[in-house]
N, C-alpha and C positions, 0 to 999 in steps of 0.2 A: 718638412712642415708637419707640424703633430695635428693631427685628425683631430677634430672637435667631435664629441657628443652631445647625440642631442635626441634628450626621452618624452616621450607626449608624457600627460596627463596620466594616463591608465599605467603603463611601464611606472610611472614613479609610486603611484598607489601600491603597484604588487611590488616592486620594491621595497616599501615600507612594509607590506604582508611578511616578505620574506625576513626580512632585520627586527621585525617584533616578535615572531614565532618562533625563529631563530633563538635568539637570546630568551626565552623563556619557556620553550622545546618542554621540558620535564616538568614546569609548573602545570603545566595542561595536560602532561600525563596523570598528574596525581590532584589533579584538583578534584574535588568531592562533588563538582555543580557537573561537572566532567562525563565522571566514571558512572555516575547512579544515575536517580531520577525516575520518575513515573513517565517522562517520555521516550526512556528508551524500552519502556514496556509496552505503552502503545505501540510504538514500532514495531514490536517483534509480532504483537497482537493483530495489528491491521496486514501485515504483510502476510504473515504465518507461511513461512518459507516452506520451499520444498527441496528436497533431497537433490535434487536436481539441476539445482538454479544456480547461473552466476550472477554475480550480484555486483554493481559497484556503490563503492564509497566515497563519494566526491568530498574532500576536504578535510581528510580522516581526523586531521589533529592528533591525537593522543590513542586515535585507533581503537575508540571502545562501542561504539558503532559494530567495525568490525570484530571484534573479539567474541560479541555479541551473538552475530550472526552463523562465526566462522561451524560452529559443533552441526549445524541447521541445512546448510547449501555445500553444492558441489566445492563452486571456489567463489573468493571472495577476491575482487580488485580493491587496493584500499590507494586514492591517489590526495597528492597535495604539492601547492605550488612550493613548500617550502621542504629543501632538503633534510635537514637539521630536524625541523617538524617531524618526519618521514622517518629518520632513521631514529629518533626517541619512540617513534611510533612501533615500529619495527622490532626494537629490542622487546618493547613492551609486548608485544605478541609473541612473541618467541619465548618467552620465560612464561609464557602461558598455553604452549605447546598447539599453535593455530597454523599448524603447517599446512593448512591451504589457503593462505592469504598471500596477497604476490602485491608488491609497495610499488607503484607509478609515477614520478614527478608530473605534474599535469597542471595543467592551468582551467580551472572548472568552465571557462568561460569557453576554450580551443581543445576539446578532447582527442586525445589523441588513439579514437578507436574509431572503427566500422560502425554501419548504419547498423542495428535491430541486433547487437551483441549481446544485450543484458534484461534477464528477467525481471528486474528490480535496480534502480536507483537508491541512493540513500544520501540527504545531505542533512546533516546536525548542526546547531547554532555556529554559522560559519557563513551564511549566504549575506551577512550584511555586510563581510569584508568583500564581497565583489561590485567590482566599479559597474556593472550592466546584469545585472539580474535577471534581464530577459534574454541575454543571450545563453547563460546557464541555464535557464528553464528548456531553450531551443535545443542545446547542448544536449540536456537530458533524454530530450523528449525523442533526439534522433539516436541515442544509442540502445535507446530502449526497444525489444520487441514490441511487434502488436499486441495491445492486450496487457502490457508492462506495467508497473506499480511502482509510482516514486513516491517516495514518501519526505518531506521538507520540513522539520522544525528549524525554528529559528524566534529570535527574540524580534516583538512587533513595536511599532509604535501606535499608540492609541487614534482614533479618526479624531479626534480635535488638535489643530495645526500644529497652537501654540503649546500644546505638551510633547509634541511631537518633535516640535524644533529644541525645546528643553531637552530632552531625553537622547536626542542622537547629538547636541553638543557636549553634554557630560560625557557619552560616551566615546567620544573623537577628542577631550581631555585624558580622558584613563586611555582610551586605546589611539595611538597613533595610526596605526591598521585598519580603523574603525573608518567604514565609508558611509556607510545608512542603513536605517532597521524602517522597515517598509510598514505601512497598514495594510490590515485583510485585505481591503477591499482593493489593493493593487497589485497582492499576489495574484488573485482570483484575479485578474483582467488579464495582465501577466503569463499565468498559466494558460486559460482559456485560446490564447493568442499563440501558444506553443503547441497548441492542438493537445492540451491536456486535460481532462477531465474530475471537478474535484468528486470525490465519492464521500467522505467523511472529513472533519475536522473536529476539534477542539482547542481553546484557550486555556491559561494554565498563567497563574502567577508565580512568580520565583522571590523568596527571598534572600538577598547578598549580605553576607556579613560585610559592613565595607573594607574596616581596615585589611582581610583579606582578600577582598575583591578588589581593591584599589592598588594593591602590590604583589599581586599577578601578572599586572603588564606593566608596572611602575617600579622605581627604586630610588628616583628623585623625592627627596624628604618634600620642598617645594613646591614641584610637582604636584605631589599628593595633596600639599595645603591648598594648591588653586582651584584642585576639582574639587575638596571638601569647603572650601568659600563659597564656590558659582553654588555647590546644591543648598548648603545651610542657610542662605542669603538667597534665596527662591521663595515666591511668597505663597500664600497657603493652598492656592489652589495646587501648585506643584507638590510642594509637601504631601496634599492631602491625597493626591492620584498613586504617586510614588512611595504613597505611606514612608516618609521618611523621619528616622528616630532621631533623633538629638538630644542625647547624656551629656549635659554640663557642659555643653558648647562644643561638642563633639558628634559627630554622622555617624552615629553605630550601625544601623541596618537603613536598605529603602528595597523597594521591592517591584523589578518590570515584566514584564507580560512575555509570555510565547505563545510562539503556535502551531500547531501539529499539524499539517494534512496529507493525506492521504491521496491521491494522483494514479489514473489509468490515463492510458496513451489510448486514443480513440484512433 
């Protein structure tokens, strides 16, 4: 008799994580929203590492996080649920001479380290692909020593509901992977709840070019016309939050929010 399978809820989610990062592994090594950025200068700024420290990188992606870090800290863990992810990540550090970073398969949610290993957390716009948010926060917060610094950007949604509910369904159109981008005000409950302590933050607008922002994680011609429909065909309050462009019946730019903070383990 052939054995049935059968996946909750969360397994099909990181499923999906794994089959969309997967198959566009290299796009997120070399995307420019990626690699640069005045938030991975914050980062390096608030953290301001010591010679000493290991550090982890929850969700490395494209590994510029760690690339970032690696010249700074003793070693760097750089982990991700997706292999494919991981080893594009991995090349890319290696041709950048970051011989103290060591690559983890890991599930941000279930880490697979000891309690108070790590000086420093680090997770870069990556935390809206996980299904429980709070338990990555927990996650963090037990691998972290006393006294430890996570540090969390990630893309937000604004406290009014209904741009809210706008914004994480465009974005669950383009990204299949795509589970939810949180407000401040539920990281901060969230955190707090993890026994972590904010020290600093900031908010920060990002502008996406669409057409490559939207074939990034796309390649369905289709596709791409239904999520350039749902935004173009959004009426002006959306438009107006999302500053979004429209040349001749075309979605050239729109523009969403992140946010940076800064995190002590109390």
């Amino acid at each position: 008799m052939r054995r049935r399978s059968f996946m909750n809820n969360d397994e099909k989610l990181k499923e999906h994580v794994q089959a969309q990062f997967g198959q566009h592994a290299e796009k997120y090594v070399n995307s420019e929203t990626h690699a640069k950025g005045s938030d991975l200068d914050a980062l390096m700024s608030w953290l301001d590492p010591a010679a000493s420290w290991k550090v982890l990188d929850i969700a490395t992606g494209g590994g510029h996080v760690a690339k970032r870090l690696s010249p700074h800290v003793q070693h760097v863990v750089a982990t991700d649920l997706t292999p494919l992810m991981l080893t594009a990540a991995r090349t890319h550090l290696d041709s950048s001479s970051c011989s103290n970073v060591t690559f983890v398969i890991a599930d941000a949610e279930r880490l697979p380290f000891l309690d108070a290993s790590f000086d420093a957390v680090t997770c870069r716009i990556a935390a809206h692909h996980f299904p429980h948010p709070d338990r990555f926060l927990k996650e963090a917060a037990r691998v972290l020593r006393p006294g430890g610094k996570l540090v969390l950007i990630d893309n937000i949604v604004p406290e009014d509901a209904e741009l809210g509910v706008f914004m994480n369904t465009f974005e669950a159109m383009r990204d299949y992977s795509h589970v939810r981008c949180l407000p401040v005000s539920e990281w901060q409950t969230l955190a707090a709840a993890a026994g972590l302590h904010l020290e600093q933050s900031q908010s920060a607008r990002k502008t996406h070019n669409f057409p490559d922002w939207v074939r990034r994680t796309l390649d369905d011609e289709e596709q791409i016309s239904h999520v350039e429909r749902y935004i173009s065909e959004a009426g002006p309050h959306m438009h107006d939050y999302f500053s979004v462009h429209i040349d001749h019946g075309a979605v050239q730019s729109l523009e969403i929010d992140d946010w940076r903070a800064l995190f002590s383990k109390s």
